[in-house]
C-alpha positions as CSV (number, residue, x, y, z in Angstrom):
1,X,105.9,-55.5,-15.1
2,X,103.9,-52.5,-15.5
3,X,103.9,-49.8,-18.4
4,X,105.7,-46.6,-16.8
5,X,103.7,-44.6,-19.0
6,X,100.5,-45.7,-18.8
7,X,100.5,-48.3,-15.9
8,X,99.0,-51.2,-18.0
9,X,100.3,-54.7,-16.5
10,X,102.5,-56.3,-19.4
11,X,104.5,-60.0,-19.6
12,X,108.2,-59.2,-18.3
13,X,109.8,-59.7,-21.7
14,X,108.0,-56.8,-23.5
15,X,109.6,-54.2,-25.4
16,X,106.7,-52.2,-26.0
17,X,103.6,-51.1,-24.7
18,X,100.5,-53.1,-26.0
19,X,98.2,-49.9,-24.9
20,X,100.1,-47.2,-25.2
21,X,103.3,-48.1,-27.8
22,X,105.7,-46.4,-25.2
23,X,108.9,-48.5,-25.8
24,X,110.2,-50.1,-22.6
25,X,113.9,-50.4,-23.0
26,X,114.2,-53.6,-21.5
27,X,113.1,-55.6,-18.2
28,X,110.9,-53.6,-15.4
29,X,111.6,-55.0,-11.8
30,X,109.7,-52.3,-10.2
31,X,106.1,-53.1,-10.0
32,X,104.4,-49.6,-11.2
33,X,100.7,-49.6,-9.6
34,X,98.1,-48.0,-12.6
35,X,97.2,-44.4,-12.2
36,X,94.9,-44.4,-9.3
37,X,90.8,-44.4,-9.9
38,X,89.1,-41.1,-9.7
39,X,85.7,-41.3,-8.1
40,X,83.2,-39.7,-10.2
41,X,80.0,-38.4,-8.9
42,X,77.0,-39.8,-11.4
43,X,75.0,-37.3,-13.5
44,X,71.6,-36.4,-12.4
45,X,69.4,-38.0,-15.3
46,X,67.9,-35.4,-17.4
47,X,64.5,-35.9,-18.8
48,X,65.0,-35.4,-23.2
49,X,62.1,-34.7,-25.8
50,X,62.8,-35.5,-29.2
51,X,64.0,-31.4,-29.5
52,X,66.9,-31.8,-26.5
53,X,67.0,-31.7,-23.3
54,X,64.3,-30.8,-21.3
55,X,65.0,-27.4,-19.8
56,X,64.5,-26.9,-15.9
57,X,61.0,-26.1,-15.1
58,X,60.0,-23.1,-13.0
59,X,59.2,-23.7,-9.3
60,X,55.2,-22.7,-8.4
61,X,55.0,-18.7,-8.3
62,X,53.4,-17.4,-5.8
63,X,54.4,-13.9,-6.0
64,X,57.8,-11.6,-8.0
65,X,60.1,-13.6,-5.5
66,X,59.4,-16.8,-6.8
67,X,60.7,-16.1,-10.5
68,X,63.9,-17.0,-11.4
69,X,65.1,-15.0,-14.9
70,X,67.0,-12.1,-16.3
71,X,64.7,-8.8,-15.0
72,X,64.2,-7.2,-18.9
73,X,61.7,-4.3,-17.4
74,X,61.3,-3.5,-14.2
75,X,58.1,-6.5,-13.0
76,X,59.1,-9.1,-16.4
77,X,61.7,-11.4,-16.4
78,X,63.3,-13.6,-19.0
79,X,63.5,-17.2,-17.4
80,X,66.2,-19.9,-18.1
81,X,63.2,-21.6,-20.0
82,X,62.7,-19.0,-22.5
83,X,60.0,-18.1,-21.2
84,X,58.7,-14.8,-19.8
85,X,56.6,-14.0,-16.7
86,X,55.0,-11.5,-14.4
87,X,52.6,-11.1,-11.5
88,X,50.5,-8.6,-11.7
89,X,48.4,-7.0,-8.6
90,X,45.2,-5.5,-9.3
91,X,43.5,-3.2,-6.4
92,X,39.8,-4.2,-7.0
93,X,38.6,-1.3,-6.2
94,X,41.0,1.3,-8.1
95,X,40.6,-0.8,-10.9
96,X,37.2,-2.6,-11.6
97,X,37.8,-4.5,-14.9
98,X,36.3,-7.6,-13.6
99,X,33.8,-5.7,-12.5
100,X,33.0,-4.3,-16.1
101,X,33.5,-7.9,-17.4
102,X,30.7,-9.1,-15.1
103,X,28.4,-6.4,-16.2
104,X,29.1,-7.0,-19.7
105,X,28.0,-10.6,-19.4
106,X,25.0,-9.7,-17.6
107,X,24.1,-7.5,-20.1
108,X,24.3,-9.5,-23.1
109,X,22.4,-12.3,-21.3
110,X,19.5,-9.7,-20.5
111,X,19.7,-8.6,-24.5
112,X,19.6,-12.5,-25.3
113,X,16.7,-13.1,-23.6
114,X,14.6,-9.4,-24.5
115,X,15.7,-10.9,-28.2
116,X,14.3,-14.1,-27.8
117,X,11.1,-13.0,-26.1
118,X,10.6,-10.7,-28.8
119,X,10.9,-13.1,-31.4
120,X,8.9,-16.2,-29.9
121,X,6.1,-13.4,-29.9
122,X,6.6,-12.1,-33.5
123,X,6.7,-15.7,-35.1
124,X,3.3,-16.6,-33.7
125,X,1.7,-13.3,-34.3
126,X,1.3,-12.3,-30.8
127,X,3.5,-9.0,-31.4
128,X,2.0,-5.6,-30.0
129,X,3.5,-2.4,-29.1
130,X,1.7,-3.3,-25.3
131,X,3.6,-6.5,-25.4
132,X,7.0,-4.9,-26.6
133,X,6.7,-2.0,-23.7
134,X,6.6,-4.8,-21.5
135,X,9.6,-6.6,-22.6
136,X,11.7,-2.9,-22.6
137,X,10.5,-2.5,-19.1
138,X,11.6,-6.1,-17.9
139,X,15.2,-5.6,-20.0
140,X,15.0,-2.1,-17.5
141,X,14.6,-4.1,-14.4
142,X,17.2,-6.9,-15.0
143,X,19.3,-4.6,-15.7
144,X,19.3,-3.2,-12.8
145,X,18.8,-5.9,-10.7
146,X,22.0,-6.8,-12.5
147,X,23.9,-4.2,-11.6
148,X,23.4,-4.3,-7.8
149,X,23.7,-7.6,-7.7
150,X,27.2,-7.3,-9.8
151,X,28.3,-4.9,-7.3
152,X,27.3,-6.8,-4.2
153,X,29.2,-10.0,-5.9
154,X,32.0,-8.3,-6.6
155,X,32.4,-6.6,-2.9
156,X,32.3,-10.1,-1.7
157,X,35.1,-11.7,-3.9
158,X,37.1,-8.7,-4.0
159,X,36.7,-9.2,0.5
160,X,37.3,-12.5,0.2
161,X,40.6,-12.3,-1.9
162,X,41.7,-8.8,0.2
163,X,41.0,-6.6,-2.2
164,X,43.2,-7.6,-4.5
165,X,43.8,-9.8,-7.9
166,X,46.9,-11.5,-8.6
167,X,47.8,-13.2,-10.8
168,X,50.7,-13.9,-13.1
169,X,51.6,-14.4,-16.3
170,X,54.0,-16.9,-18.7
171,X,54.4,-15.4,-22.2
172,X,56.1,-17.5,-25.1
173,X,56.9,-17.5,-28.8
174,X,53.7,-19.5,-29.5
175,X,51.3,-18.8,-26.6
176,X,50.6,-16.7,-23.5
177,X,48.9,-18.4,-19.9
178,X,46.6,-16.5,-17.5
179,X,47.4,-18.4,-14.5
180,X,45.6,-17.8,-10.6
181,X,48.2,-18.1,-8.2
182,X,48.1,-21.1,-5.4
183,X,47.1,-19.0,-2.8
184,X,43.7,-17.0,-4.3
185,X,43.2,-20.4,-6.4
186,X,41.9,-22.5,-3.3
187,X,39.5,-19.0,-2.6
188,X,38.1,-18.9,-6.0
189,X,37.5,-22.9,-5.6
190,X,35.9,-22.2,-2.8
191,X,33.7,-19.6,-4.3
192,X,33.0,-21.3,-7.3
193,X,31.2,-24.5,-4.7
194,X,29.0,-22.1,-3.1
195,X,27.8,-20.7,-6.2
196,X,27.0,-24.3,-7.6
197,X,25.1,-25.3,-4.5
198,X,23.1,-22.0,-4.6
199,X,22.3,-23.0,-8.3
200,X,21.6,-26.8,-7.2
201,X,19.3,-24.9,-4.2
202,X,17.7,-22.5,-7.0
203,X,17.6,-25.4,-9.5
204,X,19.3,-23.3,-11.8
205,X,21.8,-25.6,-14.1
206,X,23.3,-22.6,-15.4
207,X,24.2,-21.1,-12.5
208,X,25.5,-24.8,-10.9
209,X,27.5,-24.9,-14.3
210,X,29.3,-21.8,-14.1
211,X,30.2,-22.7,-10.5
212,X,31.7,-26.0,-11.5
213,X,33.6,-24.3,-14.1
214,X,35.1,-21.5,-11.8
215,X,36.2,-23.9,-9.1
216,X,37.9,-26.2,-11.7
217,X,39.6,-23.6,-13.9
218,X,42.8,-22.6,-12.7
219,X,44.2,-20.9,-15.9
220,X,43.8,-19.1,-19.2
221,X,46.0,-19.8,-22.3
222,X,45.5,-18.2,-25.4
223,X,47.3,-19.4,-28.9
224,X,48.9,-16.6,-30.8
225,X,47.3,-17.8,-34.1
226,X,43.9,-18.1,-32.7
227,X,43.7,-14.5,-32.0
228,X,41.7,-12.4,-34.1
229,X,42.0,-9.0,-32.3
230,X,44.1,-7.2,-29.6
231,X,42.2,-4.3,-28.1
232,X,44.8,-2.1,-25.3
233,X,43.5,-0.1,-22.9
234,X,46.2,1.5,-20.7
235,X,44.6,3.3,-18.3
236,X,43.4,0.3,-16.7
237,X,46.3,-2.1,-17.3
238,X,44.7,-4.6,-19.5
239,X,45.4,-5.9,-23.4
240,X,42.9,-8.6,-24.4
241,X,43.5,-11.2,-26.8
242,X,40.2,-12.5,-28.5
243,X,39.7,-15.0,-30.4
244,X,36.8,-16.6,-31.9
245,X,34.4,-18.1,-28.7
246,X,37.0,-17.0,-26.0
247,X,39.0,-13.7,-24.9
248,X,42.1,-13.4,-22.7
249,X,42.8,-10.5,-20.3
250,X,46.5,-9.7,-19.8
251,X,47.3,-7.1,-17.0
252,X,50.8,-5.2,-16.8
253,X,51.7,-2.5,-15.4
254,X,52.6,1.1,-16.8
255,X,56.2,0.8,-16.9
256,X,56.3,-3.1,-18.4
257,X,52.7,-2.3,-21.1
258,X,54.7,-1.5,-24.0
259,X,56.8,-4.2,-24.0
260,X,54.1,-6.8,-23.3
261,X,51.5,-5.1,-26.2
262,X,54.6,-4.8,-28.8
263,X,55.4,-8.5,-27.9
264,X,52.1,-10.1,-28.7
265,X,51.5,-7.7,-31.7
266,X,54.7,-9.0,-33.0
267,X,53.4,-12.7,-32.4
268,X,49.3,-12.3,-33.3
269,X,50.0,-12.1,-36.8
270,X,46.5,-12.9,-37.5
271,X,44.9,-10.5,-35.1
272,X,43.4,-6.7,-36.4
């Protein structure tokens, strides 16, 4: 006999249900199949850290398209992740930030070397005002070798990338990431070889160096409590996080730079 309730199979003579305690009220003839199975598709394992459940991951981002999230200004979203993120598109030649940057890094290693030629000659007494006109005059002309050359660098990459950078941008509670996008990342590996076999060619391990580094590095991140300064500049886009040995340049756009420079302000507690 089976339990009418429940369908659990029981010896003939039971009064009761053993499962279920439903009382039977004497001798079942009728076999009573159980409740039929339900087929239950099995859950898709989800990967857990010791905080919970790992939270879907974003899928590559190769341009605004690609992000999934609640829009919270009009080129930011707020992804299921908690994360949010942006691509920015910078016209290189309406804007030339990197092209300042380059200069910048130029310069300093012109000053570096004027500074250190100045003072191998006044620690062993070799020191003259002939000698320090000649080392002003050379700062002059790497200078502006420098410049050109900057400028005729920079034409190149910006050809090479179509004239513009883009690149987006993943902003948490604890960090933000400067990330090249798949498709200018292979162009700026491919750069980055050329300029290390022109150093190997020049026998320059600086230059090789730097080319290594810029076909390997894909991405920026910065830690909120390494940051020492924010400096904003909105007419060109840009807020740069610097720390220590390092700096960060985050790009947003008119309508989304409040919200981005309020956001990390909020976050570099440390930074001026």
């Amino acid at each position: 006999m089976f339990c009418p309730n429940c369908g659990t199979k029981l010896p003939d003579d039971s009064k009761f249900c053993e499962n279920c305690g439903t009382a039977l009220g004497g001798v079942i003839t009728e076999e009573k199949q159980p409740f039929p199975e339900v087929e239950v598709a099995p859950e898709e394992p989800q990967e857990s850290t010791p905080q919970g459940p790992k939270k879907k991951r974003q899928k590559t981002i190769n341009s605004a398209d690609d992000i999934e999230g609640e829009k919270v200004t009009p080129n930011i979203y707020f992804c299921p992740d908690g994360v949010y993120r942006w691509v920015y598109e910078m016209p290189m030649l309406k804007n030339p930030t990197i092209l300042f940057t380059v200069w910048k890094v130029m310069g300093i290693s012109s000053g570096v070397l004027f500074l250190f030629m100045n003072l191998v000659s006044l620690f062993s007494g070799d020191m003259d005002l002939d000698y320090f006109l000649f080392t002003v005059k050379l700062l002059a002309i790497l200078i502006a070798v420098f410049l050109v050359l900057g400028v005729i660098a920079y034409l190149i990459v910006a050809a090479t990338y179509g004239w513009k950078y883009v690149v987006a941008f993943e902003m948490d509670e604890k960090q933000l990431k400067h990330i090249q996008i798949p498709r200018q990342q292979k162009k700026a590996e491919i750069l980055g070889l050329i300029t290390a076999l022109a150093g190997i060619a020049a026998r320059r391990p600086s230059t090789v160096g730097v080319g290594l580094v810029g076909a390997g590095r894909t991405s920026t991140t910065t830690n909120y409590a390494r940051v020492r300064k924010i400096k904003a500049n909105p007419s060109r886009h840009l807020i740069k996080l610097n720390e220590k040995l390092m700096h960060n340049q985050v790009y947003a756009e008119p309508e989304d730079f409040e919200f981005v420079l309020n956001y990390l302000k909020s976050r570099c507690t440390n930074a001026q």
